[in-house]
LUMBA-147831 format. One record per residue (C-alpha): x, y, z. Coordinates in nm, 4 decimals. Example, Ala and Ser with C-alpha at 12.3 -4.5 7.8 and 13.67 -1.06 7.14 Angstrom:
{east 1.2300 north -0.4500 up 0.7800} .
{east 1.3670 north -0.1060 up 0.7140} .
This chain:
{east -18.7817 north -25.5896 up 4.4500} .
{east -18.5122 north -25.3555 up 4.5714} .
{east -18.2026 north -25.4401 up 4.4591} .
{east -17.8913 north -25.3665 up 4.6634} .
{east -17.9145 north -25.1248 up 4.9579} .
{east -17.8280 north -25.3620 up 5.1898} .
{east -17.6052 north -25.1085 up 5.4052} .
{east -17.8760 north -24.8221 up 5.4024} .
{east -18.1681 north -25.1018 up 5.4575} .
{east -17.9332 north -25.1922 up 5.7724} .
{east -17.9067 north -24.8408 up 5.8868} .
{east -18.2954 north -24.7520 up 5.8708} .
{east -18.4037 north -25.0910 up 6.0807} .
{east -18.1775 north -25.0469 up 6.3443} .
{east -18.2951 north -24.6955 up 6.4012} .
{east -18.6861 north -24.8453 up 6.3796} .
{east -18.5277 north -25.0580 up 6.6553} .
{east -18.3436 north -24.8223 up 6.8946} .
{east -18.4059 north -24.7641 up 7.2043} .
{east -18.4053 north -24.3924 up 7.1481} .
{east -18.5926 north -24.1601 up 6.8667} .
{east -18.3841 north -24.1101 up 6.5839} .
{east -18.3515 north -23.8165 up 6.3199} .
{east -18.2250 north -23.9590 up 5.9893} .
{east -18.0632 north -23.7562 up 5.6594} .
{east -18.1358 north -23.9234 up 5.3468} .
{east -17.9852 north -23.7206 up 5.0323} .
{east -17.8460 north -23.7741 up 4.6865} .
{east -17.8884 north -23.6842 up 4.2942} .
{east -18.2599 north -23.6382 up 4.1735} .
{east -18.3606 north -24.0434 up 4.0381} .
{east -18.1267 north -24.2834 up 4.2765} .
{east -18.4175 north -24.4114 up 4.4344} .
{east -18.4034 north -24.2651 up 4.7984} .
{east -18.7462 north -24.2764 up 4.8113} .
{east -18.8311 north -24.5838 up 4.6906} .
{east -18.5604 north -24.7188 up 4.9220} .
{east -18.7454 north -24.5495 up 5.2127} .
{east -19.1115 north -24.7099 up 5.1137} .
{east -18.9456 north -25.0662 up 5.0567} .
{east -18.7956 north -25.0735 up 5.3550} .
{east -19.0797 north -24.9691 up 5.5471} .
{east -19.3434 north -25.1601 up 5.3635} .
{east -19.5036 north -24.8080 up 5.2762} .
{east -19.6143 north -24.7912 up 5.6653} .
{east -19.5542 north -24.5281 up 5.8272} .
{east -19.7457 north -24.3402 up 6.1082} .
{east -19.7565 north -24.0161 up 5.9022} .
{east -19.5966 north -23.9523 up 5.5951} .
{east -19.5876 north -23.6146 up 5.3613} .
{east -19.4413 north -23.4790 up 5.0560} .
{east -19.3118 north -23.1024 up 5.0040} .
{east -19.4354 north -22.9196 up 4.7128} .
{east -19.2126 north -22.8597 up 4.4157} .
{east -19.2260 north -22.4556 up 4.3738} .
{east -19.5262 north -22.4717 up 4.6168} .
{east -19.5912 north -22.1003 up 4.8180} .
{east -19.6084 north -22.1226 up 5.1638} .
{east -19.9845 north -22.1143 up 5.1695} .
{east -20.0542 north -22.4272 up 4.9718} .
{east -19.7502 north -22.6111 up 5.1597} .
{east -19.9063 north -22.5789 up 5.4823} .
{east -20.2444 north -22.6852 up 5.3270} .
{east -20.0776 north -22.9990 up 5.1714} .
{east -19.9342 north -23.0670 up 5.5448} .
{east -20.3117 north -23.0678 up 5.6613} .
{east -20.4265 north -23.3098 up 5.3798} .
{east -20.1705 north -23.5462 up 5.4332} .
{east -20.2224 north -23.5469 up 5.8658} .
{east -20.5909 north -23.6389 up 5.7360} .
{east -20.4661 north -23.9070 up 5.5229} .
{east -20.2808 north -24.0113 up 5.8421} .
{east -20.6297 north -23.9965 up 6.0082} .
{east -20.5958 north -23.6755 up 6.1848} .
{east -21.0087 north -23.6699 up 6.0368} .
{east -21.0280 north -23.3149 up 6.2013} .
{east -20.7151 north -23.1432 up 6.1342} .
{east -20.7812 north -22.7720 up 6.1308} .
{east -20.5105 north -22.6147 up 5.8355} .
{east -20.2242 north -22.4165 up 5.9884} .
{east -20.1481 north -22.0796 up 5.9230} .
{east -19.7961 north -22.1240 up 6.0064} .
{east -19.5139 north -22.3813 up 6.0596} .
{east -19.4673 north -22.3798 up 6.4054} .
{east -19.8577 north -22.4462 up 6.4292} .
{east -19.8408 north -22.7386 up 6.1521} .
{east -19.5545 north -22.9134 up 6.3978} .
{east -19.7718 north -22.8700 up 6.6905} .
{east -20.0572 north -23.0157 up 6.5036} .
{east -19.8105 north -23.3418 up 6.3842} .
{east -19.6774 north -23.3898 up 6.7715} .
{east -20.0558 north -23.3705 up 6.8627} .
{east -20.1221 north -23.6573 up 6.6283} .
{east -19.8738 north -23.8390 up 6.7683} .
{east -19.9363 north -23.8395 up 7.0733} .
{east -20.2251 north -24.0389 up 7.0022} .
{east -20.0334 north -24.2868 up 6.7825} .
{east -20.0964 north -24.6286 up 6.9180} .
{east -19.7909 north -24.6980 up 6.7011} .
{east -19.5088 north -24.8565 up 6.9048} .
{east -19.2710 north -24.6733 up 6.6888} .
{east -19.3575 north -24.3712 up 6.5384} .
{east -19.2115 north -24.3779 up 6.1718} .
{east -19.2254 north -24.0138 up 6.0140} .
{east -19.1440 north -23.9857 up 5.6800} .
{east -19.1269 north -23.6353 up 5.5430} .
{east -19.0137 north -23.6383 up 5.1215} .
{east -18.8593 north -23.3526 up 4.9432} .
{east -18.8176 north -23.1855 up 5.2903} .
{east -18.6188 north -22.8577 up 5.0859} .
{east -18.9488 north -22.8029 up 4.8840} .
{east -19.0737 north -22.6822 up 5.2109} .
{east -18.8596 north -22.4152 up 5.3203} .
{east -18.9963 north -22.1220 up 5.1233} .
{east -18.8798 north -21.7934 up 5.1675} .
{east -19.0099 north -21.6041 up 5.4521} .
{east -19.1610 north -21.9459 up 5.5806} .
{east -18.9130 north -22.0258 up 5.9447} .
{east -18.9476 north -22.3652 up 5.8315} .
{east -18.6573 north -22.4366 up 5.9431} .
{east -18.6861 north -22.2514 up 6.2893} .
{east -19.0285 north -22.4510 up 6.3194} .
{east -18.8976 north -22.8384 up 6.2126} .
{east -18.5947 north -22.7527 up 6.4981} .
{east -18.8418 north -22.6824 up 6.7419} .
{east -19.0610 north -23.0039 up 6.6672} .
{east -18.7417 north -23.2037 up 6.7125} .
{east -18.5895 north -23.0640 up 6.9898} .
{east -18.8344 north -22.9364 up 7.1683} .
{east -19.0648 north -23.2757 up 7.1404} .
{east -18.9547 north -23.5219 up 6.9245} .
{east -18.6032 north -23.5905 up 7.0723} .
{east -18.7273 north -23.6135 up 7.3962} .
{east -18.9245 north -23.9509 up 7.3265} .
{east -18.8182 north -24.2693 up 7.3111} .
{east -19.0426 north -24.3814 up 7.0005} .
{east -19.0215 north -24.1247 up 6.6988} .
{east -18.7939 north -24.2248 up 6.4173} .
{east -18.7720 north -23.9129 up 6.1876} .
{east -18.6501 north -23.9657 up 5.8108} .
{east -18.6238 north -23.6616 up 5.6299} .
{east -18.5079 north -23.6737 up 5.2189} .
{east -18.4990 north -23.4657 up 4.9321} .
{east -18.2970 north -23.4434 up 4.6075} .
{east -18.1777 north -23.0926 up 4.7120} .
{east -17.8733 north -23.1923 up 4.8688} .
{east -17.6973 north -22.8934 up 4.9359} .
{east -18.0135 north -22.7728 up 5.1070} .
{east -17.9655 north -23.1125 up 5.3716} .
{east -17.6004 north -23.0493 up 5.4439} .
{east -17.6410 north -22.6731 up 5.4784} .
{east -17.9432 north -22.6337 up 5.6514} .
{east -17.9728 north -22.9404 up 5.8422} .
{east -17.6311 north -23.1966 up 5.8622} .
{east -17.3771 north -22.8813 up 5.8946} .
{east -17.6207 north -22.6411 up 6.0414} .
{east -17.4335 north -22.4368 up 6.3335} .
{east -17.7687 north -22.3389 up 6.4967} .
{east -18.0706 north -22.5744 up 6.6927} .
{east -17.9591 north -22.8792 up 6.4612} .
{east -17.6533 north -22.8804 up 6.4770} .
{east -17.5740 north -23.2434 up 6.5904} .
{east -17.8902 north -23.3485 up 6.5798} .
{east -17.8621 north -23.6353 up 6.3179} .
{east -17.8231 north -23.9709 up 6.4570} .
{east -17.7834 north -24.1387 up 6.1136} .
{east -17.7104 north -24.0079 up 5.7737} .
{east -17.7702 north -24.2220 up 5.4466} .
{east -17.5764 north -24.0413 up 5.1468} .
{east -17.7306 north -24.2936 up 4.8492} .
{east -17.5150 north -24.3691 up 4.5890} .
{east -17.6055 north -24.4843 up 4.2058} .
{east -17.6269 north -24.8167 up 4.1232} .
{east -17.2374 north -25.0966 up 4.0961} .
{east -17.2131 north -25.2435 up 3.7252} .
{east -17.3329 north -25.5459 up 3.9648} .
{east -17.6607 north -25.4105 up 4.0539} .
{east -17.6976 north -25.2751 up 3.7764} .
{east -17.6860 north -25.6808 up 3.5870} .
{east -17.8933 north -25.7623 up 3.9370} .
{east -18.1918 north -25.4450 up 3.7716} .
{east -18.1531 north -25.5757 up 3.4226} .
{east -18.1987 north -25.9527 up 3.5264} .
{east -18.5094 north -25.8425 up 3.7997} .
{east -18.6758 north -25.7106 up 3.4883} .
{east -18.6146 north -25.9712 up 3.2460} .
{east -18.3952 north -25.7991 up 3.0226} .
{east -18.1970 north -25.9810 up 2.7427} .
{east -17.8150 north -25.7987 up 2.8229} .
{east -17.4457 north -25.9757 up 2.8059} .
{east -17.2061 north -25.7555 up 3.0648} .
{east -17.0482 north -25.5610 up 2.7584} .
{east -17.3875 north -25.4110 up 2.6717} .
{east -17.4780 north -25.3247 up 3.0277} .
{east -17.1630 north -25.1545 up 3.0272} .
{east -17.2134 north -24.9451 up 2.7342} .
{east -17.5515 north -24.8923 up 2.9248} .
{east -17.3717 north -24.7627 up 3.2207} .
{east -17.2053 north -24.5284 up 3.0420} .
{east -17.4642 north -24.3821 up 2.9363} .
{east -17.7323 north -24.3548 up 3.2156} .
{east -17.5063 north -24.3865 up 3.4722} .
{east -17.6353 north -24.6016 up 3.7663} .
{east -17.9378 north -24.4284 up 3.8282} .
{east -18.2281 north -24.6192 up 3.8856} .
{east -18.4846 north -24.4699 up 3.7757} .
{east -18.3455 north -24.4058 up 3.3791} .
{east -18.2493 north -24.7894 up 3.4018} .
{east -18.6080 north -24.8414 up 3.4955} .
{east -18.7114 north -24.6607 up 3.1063} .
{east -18.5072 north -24.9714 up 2.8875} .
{east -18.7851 north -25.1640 up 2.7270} .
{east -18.7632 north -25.5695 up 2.6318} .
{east -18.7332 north -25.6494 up 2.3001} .
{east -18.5526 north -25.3349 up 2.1642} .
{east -18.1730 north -25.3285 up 2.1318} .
{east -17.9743 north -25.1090 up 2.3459} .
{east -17.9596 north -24.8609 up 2.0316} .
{east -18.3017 north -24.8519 up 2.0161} .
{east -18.4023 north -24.8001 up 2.3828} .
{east -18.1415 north -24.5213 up 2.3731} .
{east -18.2820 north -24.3474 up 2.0972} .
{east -18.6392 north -24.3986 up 2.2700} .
{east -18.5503 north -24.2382 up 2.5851} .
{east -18.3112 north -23.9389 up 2.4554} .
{east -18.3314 north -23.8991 up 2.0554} .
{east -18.6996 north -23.9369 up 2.0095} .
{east -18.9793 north -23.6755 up 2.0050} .
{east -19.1347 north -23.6568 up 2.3290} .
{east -18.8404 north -23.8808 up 2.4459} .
{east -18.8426 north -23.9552 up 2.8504} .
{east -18.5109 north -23.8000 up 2.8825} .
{east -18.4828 north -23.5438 up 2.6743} .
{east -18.4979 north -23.2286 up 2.8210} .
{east -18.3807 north -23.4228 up 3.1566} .
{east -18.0710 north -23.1581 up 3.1827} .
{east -18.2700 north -22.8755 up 3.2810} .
{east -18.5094 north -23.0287 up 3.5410} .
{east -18.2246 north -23.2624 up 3.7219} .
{east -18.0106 north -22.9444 up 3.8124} .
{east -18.3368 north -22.7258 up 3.9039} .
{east -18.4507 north -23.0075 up 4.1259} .
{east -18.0937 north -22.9849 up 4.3182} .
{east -18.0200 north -22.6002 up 4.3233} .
{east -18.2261 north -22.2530 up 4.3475} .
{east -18.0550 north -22.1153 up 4.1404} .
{east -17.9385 north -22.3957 up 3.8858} .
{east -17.7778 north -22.1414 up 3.6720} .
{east -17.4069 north -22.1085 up 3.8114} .
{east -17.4037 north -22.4629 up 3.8456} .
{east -17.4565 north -22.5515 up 3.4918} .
{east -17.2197 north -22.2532 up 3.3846} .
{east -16.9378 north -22.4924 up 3.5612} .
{east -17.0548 north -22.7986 up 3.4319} .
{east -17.0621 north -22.6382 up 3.1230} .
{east -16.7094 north -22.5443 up 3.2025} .
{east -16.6017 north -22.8909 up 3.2759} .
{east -16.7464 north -23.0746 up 2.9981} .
{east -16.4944 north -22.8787 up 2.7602} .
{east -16.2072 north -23.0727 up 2.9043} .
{east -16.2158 north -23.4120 up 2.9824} .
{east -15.9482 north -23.4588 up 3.2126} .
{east -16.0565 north -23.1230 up 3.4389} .
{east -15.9538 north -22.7846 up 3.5641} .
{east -15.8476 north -22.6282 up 3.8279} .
{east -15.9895 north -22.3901 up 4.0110} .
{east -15.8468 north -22.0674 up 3.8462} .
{east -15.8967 north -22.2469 up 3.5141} .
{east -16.2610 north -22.2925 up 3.6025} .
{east -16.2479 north -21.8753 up 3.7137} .
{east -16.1068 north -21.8077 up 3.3573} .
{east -16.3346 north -21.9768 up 3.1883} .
{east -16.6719 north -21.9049 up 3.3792} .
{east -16.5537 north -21.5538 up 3.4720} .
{east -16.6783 north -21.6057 up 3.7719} .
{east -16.5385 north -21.3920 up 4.1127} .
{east -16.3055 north -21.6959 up 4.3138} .
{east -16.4551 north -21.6988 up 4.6915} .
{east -16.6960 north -21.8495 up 4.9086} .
{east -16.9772 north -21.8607 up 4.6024} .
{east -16.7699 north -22.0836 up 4.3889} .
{east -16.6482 north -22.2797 up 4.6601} .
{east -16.9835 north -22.3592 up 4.7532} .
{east -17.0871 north -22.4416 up 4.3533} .
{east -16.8033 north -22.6721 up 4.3848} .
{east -16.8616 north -22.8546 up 4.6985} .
{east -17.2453 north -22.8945 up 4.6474} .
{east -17.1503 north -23.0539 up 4.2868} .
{east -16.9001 north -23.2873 up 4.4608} .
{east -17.1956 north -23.3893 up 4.7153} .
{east -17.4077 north -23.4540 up 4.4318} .
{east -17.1862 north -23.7001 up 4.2519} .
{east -17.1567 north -23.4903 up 3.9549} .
{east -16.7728 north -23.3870 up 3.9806} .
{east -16.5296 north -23.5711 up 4.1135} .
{east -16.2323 north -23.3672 up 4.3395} .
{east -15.8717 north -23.5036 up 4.3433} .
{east -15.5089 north -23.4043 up 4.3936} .
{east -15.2515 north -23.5038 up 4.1482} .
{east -14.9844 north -23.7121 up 4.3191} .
{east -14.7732 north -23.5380 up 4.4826} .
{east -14.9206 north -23.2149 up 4.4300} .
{east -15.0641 north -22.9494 up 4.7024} .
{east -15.4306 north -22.8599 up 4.7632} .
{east -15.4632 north -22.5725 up 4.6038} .
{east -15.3550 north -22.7711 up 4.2868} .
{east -15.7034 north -22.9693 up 4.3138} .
{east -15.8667 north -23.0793 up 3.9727} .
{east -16.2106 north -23.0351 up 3.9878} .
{east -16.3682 north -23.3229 up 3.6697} .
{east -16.7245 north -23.3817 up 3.5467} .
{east -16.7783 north -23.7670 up 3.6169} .
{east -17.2501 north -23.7854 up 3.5554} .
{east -17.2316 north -24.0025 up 3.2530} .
{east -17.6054 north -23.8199 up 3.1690} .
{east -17.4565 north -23.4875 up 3.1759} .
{east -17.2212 north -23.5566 up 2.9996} .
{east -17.3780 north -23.7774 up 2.7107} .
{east -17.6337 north -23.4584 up 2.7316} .
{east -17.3379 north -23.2495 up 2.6110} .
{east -17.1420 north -23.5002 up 2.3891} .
{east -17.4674 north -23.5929 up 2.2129} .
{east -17.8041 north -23.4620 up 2.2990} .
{east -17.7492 north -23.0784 up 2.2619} .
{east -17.5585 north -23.1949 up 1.9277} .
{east -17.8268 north -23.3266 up 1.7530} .
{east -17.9195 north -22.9877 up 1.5392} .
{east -18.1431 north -23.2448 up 1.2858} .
{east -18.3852 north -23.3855 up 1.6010} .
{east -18.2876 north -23.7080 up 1.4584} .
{east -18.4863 north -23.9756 up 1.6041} .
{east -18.2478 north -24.2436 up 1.5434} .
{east -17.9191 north -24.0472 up 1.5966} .
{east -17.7441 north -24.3203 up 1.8395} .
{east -17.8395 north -24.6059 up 1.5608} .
{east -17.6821 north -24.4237 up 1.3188} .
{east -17.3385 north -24.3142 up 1.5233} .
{east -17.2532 north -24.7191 up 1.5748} .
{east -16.9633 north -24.7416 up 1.4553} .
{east -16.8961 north -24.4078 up 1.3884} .
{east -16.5493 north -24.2078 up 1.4599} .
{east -16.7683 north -23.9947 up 1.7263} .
{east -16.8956 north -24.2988 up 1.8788} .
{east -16.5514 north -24.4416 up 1.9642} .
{east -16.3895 north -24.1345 up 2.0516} .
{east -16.6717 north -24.0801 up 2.2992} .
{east -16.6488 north -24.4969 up 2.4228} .
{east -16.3188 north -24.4665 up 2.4887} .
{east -16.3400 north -24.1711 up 2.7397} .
{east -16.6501 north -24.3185 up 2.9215} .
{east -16.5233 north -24.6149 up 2.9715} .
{east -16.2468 north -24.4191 up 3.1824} .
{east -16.5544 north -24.2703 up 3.3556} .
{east -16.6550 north -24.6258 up 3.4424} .
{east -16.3639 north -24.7743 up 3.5888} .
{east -16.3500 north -24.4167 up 3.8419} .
{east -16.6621 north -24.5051 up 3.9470} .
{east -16.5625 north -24.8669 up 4.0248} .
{east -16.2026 north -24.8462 up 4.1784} .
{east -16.2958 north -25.0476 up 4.4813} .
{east -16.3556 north -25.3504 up 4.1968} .
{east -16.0446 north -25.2276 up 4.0233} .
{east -15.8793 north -25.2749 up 4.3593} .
{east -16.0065 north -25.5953 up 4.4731} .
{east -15.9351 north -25.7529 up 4.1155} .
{east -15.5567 north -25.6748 up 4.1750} .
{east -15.6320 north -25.8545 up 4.4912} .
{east -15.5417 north -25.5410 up 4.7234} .
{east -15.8816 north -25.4504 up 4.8557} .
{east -15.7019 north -25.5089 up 5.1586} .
{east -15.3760 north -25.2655 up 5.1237} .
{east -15.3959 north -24.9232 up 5.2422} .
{east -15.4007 north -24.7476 up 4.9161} .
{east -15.4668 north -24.3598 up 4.7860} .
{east -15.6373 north -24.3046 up 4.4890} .
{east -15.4622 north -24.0187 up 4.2342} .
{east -15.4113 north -23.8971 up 3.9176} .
{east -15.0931 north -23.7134 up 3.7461} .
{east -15.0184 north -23.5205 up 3.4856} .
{east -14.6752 north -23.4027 up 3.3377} .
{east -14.6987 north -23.0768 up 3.1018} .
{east -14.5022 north -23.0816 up 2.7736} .
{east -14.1791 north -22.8551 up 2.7563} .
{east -13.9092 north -22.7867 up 2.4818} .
{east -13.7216 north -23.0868 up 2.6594} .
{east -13.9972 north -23.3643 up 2.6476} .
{east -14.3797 north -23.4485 up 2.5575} .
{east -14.6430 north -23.4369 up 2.7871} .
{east -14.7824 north -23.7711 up 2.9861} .
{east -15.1035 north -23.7841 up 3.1579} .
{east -15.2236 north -24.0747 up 3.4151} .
{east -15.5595 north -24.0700 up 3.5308} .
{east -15.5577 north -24.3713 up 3.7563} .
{east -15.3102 north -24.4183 up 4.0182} .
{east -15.3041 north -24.6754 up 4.2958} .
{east -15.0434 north -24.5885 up 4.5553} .
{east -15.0021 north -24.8637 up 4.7909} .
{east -14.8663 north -24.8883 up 5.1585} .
{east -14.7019 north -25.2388 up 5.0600} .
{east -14.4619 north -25.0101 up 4.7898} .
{east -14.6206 north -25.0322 up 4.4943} .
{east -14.7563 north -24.8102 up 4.2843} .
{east -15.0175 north -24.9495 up 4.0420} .
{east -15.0016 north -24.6690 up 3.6999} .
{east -15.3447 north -24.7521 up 3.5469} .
{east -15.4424 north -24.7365 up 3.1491} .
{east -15.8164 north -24.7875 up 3.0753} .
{east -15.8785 north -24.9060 up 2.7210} .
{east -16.2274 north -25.0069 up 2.5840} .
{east -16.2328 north -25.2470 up 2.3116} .
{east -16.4647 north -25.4970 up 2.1173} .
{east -16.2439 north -25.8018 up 2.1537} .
{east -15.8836 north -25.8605 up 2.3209} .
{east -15.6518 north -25.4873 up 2.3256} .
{east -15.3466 north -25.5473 up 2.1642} .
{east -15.0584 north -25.3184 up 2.2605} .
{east -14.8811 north -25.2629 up 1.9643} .
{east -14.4755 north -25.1142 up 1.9351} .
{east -14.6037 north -24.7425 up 1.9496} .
{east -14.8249 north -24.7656 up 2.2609} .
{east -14.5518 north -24.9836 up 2.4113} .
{east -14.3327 north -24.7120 up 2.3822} .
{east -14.5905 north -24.4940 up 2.4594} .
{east -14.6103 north -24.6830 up 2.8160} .
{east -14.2857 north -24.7063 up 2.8672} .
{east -14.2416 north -24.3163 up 2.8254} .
{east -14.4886 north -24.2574 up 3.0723} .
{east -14.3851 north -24.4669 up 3.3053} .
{east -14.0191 north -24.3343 up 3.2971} .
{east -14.1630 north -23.9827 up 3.3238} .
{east -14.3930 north -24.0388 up 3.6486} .
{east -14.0565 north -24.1872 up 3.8488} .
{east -13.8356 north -23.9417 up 3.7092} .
{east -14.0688 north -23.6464 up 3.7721} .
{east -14.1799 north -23.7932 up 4.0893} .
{east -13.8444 north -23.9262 up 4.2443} .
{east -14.0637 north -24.2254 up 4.3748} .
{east -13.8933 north -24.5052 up 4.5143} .
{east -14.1776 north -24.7485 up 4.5103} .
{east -14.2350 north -24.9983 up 4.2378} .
{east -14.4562 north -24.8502 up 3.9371} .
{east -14.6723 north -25.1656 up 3.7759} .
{east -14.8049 north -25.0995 up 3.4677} .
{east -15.1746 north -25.2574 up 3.5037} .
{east -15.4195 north -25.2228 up 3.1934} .
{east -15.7968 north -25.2373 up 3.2896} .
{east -15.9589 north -25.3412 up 2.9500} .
{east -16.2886 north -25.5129 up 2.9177} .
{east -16.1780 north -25.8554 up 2.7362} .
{east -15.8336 north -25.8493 up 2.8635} .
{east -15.4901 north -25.7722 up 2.6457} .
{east -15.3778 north -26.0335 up 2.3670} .
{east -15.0433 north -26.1588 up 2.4125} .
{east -14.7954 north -26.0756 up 2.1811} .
{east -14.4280 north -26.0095 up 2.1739} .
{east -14.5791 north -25.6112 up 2.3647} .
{east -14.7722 north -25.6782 up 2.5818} .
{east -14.4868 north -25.8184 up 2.8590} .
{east -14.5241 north -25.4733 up 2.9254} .
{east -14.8109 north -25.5197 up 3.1518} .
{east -14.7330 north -25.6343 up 3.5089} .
{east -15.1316 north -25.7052 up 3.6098} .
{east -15.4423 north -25.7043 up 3.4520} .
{east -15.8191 north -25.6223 up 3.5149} .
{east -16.1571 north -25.7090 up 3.3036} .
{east -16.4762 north -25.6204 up 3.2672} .
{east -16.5627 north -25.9186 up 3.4440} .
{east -16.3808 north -25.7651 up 3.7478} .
{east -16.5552 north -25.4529 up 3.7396} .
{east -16.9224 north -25.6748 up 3.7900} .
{east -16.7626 north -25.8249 up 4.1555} .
């Protein structure tokens, strides 16, 4: 069953159904399920499909090409000693297609391009010089490497440039489809443990797919990450060599960014790296951002070169937090930190994580999914006159409102006590004052079981759950 994808199932039909042949992007982070979106919505039928070779030379690429265009039923297919001739042997085979619509599905399409190959000079030929000149050929081309796709194919300034009709940039799973996954497969789960879930694995499919019935969530988490031989356990390494060719600068700024919660800037990210500021950086940055594994934002009111750059993959991040911590290869490490001081510390902080990912929810909870809105965050540095404040969710409405957002995770009810009401207040008072905003500045908390009313929490202008965040 494929659960959610409504908008990308949407896209690939109508393209099945145009009157014109079609080249279609598919990208996003190694495990979302691009391909298994792909086959679904297909019915795993296609008129030739084929699968790049991870690390695979040239050579043995083009031989794989062969096998698969006799898998297609090409019976004869001679193997080609180059790409342009493995193209010419595909547009040969369709030719004599009897398919009304030619559906071409080529997987891990980066795997392909090895050096010295003109793969790419080759695939731009097939499409322009054939393929887009038909009325029947829908092209889908994926892969995990997705800095490879928008550099060598979406924002190539060469033969392709243009040349997608549709792009499909997959995201990770909602909380909601998430619950929608954990139902499909019969899982016993109330909301607050597939949130704790969440922020662990993230909304990745394919992790969610590991969770066993009849363990608790402590127990399927120390299967998958804490165990020996555990599914997940040396993840870190193979999900950033899957996305980069040379995985090793990326890490170094993940690295970077997992030291600070809140983020860096760019020259903080150059201090601590010690890497040269430039086009290489800029381009470790960017293909991160189109991975989903940082997030890029301006504080309010602050100017572009000011950009915070923060690490948002709950895996990566529970890799660091947790996974490279455990010196003792405990196998039941996560059982045994319920409860703990670590354990909260690191709850708290996720949760934040899981409300960024879900600020259209946030949004349409405070009823203003409607209202024009920016999304920022703001930070005030401490001086000999005043403490620091930090806000790291910050509606800012075109109706003149500005919604100043505190994320709290809690086992029951938050109760704002006299010190965090001051606390609020302070912060509040410090954002208009440093900001000179003229807009009204609501104080909303987003908690998971809502705040307890006491003689405090008047503070509070507007409120979102947990049971928000699942809309």
């Amino acid at each position: 069953m494929l659960i959610g994808r409504k908008e990308e199932q949407k896209i690939l039909l109508s393209a099945a159904a145009s009157e014109y042949s079609e080249l279609i992007a598919v990208y996003g982070r190694r495990r979302v399920g691009k391909t298994y979106l792909i086959r679904e919505t297909f019915g795993y039928k296609f008129t030739f499909q084929h699968t790049g070779l991870a690390k695979g030379k040239t050579k043995d690429q083009l031989f794989s090409f062969a096998i698969s265009l006799r898998d297609a039923g090409y019976d004869d297919c001679p193997i080609p000693q180059s790409w342009l001739e493995a193209f010419s042997l595909l547009s040969h085979f369709l030719k004599n297609s009897t398919d009304e619509k030619k559906i071409i599905f080529l997987d891990e399409l980066p795997w392909m391009d090895t050096p010295r190959s003109n793969f790419i000079s080759a695939f731009e030929h097939f499409w322009n010089g054939w393929a887009s000149a038909r009325k029947d050929i829908v092209l889908i081309i994926c892969g995990s490497a997705t800095s490879w796709i928008i550099n060598k194919v979406i924002n190539d300034h060469g033969g392709l440039h243009n040349r997608v009709t549709q792009r499909i940039a997959l995201q990770p799973f909602t909380l909601r489809e998430c619950e929608m996954f954990v139902q499909n497969r019969g899982l016993e789960m109330s909301r607050y443990q597939i949130a704790e879930c969440y922020m662990v694995l993230g909304g990745i499919p394919f992790y969610w797919s590991m969770l066993e019935k009849g363990l608790s969530l402590a127990q399927n988490i120390d299967k998958i990450f804490f165990a020996k031989n555990g599914k997940l356990t040396n993840e870190f390494k193979q999900l950033y060599a899957s996305l980069f060719k040379s995985p090793e600068q990326y890490i170094d700024v993940v690295t970077a960014l997992g030291q600070k919660k809140k983020g860096m800037t760019r020259d903080e990210i150059i201090e601590i790296t010690d890497k040269q500021s430039g086009g290489a950086l800029s381009k470790v940055l960017d293909e991160l951002e189109y991975c989903g594994f940082i997030r890029k934002y301006n504080g309010f009111g602050k100017k572009s070169k000011q950009t915070i750059y923060q690490l948002i993959d709950n895996y990566t991040l529970f890799y660091f937090k947790f996974i490279q911590q455990n010196e003792n290869n405990d196998e039941h490490f996560w059982s045994a930190s319920i409860d703990s001081a670590m354990h909260r510390a690191w709850s708290g902080l996720a949760f934040e994580r899981l409300c960024l990912a879900h600020v259209q929810q946030i949004k349409a909870g405070l009823g203003i999914a409607g209202v024009l809105s920016n999304v920022y965050s703001w930070r005030k540095e401490a001086d000999e006159n005043s403490d620091g404040a930090q806000i790291d969710l910050l509606i800012d409405r075109n109706d003149q409102v500005i919604n100043v957002c505190e994320m709290k995770y809690s086992l029951s009810e938050f109760s704002i006590d006299a010190e965090y009401e001051r606390n609020l207040r302070n912060k509040k008072s410090a954002f208009i004052d440093s900001t000179n905003t003229r807009k009204a500045v609501h104080l909303t908390m987003v908690t998971t079981y809502g705040v307890r009313q006491n003689s405090h929490s008047g503070i509070i202008q507007s409120e979102v759950t947990l049971e928000d965040l699942f809309a």
